[in-house]
LOVO-393037 format. One record per atom (N, C-alpha, C): residue in one letter; x, y, z. Coordinates in Angstrom, 2 decimals, padded with zeros to 5 digits, always signed. Example, Ala and Ser with C-alpha at 12.3 -4.5 7.8 and 13.67 -1.06 7.14 Angstrom:
2
+---+---------+---------+---------+
! r !      xx !      yy !      zz !
+---+---------+---------+---------+
! A ! +013.19 ! -005.69 ! +007.80 !
! A ! +012.30 ! -004.50 ! +007.80 !
! A ! +013.20 ! -003.30 ! +007.80 !
! S ! +012.85 ! -002.25 ! +007.08 !
! S ! +013.67 ! -001.06 ! +007.14 !
! S ! +012.90 ! +000.03 ! +007.87 !
+---+---------+---------+---------+
This chain:
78
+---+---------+---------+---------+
! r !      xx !      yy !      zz !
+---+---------+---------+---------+
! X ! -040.91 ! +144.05 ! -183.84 !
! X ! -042.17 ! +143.58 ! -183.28 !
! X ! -041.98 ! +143.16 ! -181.82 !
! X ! -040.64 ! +142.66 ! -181.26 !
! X ! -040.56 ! +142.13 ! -180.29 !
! X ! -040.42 ! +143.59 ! -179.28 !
! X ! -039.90 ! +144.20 ! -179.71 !
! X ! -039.79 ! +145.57 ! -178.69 !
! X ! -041.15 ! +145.96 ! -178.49 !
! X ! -042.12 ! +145.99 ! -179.42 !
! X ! -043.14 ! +146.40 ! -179.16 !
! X ! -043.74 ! +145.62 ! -178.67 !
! X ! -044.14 ! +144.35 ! -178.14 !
! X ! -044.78 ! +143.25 ! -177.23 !
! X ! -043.65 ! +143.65 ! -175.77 !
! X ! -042.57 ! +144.29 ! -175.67 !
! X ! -042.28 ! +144.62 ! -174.86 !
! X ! -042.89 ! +145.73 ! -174.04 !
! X ! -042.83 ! +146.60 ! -174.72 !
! X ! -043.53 ! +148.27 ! -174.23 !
! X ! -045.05 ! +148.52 ! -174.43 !
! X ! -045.82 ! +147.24 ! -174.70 !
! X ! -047.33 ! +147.96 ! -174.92 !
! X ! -047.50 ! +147.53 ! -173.39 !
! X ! -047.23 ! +146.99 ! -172.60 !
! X ! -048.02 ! +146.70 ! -171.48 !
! X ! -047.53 ! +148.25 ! -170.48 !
! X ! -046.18 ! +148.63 ! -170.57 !
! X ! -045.86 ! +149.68 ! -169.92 !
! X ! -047.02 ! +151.34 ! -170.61 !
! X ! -047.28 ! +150.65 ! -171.71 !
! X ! -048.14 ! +152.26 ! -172.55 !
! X ! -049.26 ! +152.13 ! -171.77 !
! X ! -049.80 ! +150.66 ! -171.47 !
! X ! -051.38 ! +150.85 ! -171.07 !
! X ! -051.49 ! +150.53 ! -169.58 !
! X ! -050.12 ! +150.71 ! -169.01 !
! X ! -050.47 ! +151.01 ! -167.25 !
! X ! -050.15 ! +152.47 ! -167.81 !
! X ! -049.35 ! +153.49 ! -168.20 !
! X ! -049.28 ! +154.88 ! -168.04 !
! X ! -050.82 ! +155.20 ! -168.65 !
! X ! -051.72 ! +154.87 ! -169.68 !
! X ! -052.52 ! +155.40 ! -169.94 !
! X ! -053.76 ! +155.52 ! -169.31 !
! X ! -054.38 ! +153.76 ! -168.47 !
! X ! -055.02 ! +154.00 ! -167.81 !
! X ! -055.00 ! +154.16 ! -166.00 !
! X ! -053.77 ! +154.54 ! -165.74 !
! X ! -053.50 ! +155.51 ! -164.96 !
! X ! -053.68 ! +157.25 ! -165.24 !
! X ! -053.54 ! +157.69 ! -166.16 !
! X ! -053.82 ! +159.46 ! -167.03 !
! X ! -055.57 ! +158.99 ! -167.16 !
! X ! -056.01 ! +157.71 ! -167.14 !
! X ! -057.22 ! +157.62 ! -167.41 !
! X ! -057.87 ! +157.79 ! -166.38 !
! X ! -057.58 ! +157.40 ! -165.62 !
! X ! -058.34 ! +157.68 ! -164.01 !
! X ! -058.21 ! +158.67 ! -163.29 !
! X ! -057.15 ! +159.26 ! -163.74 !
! X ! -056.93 ! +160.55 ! -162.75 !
! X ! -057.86 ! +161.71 ! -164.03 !
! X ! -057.63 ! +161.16 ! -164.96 !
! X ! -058.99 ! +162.54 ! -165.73 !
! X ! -059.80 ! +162.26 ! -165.46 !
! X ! -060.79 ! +161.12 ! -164.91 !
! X ! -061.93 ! +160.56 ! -164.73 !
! X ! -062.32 ! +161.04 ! -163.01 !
! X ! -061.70 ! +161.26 ! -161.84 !
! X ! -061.57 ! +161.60 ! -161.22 !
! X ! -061.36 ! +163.06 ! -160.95 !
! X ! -060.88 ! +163.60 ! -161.74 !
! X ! -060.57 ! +165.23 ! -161.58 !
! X ! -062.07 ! +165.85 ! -162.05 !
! X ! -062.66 ! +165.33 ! -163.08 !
! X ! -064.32 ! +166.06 ! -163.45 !
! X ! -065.31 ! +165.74 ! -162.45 !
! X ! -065.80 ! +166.97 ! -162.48 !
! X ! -066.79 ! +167.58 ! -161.72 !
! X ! -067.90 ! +167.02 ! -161.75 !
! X ! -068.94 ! +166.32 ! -161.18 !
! X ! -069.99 ! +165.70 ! -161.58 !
! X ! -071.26 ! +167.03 ! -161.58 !
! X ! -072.06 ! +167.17 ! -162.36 !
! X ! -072.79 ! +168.15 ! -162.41 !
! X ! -074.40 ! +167.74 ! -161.19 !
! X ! -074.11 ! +166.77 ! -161.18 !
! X ! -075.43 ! +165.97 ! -160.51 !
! X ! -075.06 ! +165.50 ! -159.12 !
! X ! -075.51 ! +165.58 ! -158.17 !
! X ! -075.45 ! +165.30 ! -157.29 !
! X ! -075.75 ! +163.90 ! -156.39 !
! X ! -075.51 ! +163.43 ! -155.27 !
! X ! -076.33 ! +161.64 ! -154.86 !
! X ! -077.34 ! +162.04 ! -155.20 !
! X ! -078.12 ! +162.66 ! -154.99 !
! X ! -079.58 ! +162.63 ! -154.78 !
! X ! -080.33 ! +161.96 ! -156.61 !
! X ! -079.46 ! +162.55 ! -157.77 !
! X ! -079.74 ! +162.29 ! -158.65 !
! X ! -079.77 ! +160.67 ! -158.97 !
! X ! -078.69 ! +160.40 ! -158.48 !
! X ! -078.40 ! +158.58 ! -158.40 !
! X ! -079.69 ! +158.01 ! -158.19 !
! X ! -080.41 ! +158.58 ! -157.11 !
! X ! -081.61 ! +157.65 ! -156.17 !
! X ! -083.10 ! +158.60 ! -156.89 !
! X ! -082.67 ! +159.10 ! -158.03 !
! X ! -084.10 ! +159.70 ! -158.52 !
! X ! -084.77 ! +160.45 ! -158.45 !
! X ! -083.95 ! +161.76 ! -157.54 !
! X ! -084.38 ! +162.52 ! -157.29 !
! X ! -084.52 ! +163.27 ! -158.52 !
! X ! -085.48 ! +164.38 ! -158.50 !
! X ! -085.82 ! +165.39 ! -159.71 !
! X ! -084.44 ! +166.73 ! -159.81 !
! X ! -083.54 ! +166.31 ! -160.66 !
! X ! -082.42 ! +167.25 ! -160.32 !
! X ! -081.84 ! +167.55 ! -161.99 !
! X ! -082.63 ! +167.77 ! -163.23 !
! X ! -082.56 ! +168.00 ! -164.48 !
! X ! -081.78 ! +169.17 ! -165.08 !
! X ! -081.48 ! +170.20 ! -164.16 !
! X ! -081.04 ! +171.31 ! -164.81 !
! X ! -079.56 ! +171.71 ! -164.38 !
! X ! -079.28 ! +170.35 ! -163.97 !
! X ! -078.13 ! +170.36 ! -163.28 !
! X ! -077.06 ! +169.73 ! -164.35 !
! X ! -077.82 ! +168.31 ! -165.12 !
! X ! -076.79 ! +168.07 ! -166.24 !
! X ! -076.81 ! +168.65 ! -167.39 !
! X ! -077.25 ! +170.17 ! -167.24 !
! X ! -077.05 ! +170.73 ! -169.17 !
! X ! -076.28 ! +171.69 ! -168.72 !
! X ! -075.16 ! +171.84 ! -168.97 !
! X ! -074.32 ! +173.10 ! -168.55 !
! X ! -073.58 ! +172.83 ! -169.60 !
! X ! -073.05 ! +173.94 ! -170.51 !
! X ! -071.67 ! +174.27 ! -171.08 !
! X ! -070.02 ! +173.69 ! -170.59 !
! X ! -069.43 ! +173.38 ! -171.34 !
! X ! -068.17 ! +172.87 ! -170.17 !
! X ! -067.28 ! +174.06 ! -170.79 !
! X ! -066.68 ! +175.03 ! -170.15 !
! X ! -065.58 ! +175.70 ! -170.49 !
! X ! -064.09 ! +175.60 ! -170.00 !
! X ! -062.87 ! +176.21 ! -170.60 !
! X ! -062.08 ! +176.05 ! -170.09 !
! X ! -061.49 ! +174.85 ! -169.96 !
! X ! -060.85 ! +174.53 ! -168.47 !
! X ! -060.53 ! +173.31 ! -167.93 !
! X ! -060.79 ! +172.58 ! -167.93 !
! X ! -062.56 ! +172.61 ! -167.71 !
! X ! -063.40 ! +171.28 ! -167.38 !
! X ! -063.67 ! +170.97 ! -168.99 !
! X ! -063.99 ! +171.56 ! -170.22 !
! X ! -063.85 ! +171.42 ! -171.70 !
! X ! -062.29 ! +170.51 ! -172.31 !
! X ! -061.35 ! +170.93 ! -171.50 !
! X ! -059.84 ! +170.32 ! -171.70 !
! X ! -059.94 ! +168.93 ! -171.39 !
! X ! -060.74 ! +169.07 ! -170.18 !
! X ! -060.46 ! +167.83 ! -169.23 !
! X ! -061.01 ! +166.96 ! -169.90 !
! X ! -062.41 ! +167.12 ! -170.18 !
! X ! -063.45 ! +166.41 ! -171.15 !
! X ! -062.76 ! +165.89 ! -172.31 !
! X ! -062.14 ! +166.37 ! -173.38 !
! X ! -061.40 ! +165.95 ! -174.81 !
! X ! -060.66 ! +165.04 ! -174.26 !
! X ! -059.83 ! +165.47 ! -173.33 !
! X ! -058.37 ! +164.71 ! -173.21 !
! X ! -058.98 ! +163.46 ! -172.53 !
! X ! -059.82 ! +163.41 ! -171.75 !
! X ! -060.53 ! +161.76 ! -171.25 !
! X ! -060.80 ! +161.27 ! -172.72 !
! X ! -061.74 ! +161.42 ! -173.40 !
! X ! -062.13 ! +160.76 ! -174.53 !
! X ! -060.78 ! +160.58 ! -175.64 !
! X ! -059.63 ! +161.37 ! -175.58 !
! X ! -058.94 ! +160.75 ! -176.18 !
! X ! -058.15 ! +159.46 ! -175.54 !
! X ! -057.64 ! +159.69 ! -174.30 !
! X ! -056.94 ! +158.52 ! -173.70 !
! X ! -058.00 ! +157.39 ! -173.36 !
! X ! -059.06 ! +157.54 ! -173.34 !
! X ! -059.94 ! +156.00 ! -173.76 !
! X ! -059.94 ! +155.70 ! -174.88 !
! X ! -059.90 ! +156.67 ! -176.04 !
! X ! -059.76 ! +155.86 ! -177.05 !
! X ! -058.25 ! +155.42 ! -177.31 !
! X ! -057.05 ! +156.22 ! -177.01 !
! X ! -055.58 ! +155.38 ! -177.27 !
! X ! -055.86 ! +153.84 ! -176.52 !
! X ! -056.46 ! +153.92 ! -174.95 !
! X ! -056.20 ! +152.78 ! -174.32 !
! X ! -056.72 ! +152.13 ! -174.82 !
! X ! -058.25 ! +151.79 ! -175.76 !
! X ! -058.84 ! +151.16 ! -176.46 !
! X ! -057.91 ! +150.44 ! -177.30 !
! X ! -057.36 ! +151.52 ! -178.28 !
! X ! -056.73 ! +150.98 ! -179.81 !
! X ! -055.48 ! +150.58 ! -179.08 !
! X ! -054.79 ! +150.81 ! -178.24 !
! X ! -053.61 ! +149.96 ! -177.26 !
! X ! -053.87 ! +148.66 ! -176.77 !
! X ! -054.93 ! +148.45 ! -176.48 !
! X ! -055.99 ! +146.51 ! -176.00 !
! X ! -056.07 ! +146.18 ! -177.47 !
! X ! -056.47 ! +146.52 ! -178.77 !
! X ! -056.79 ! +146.17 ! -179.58 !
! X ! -055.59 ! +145.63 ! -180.55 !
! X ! -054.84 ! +146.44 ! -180.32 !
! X ! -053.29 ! +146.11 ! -180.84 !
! X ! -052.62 ! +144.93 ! -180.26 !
! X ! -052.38 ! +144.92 ! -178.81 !
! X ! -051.92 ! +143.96 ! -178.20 !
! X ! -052.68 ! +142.45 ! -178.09 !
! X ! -054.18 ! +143.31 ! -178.49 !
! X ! -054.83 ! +141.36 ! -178.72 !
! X ! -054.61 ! +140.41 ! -179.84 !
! X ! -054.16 ! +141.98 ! -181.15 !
! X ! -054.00 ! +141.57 ! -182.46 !
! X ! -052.70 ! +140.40 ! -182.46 !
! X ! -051.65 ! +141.16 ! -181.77 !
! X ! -050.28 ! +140.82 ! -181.29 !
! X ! -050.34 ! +139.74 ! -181.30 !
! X ! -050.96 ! +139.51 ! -179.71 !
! X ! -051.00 ! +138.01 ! -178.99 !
! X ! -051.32 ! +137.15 ! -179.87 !
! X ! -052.34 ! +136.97 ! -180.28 !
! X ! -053.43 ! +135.94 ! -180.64 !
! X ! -052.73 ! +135.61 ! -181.74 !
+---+---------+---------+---------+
């Protein structure tokens, strides 16, 4: 148990570091203009293939490890 109160803090700087750089690498389909209300609708329904489909899974999985990695370590602590 003690090794592991050692190494969860090193798991969840590597993860949400892989977390930001997937979060950063996707493509936004919408543009500023959408931010401020502009009429720009046919811009967020697109298919994701490929890369940008990869990119997509693999974000939603490393938010959820980093999730259940905070959840573990609060269990830990507390």
């Amino acid at each position: 148990m003690e090794s592991l109160i050692g190494i969860l803090p090193y798991i969840q700087i590597a993860l949400s570091i892989m977390l930001i750089v997937t979060i950063l690498l996707q493509q936004t389909g919408s543009g500023l203009g959408g931010a401020f209300g502009a009429d720009n609708f046919s811009s967020g329904f697109h298919t994701r293939r490929g890369l940008e489909r990869t990119l997509f899974y693999t974000t939603i999985v490393l938010g959820v490890l980093f999730a259940l990695t905070a959840l573990v370590n609060l269990l830990i602590v507390a």
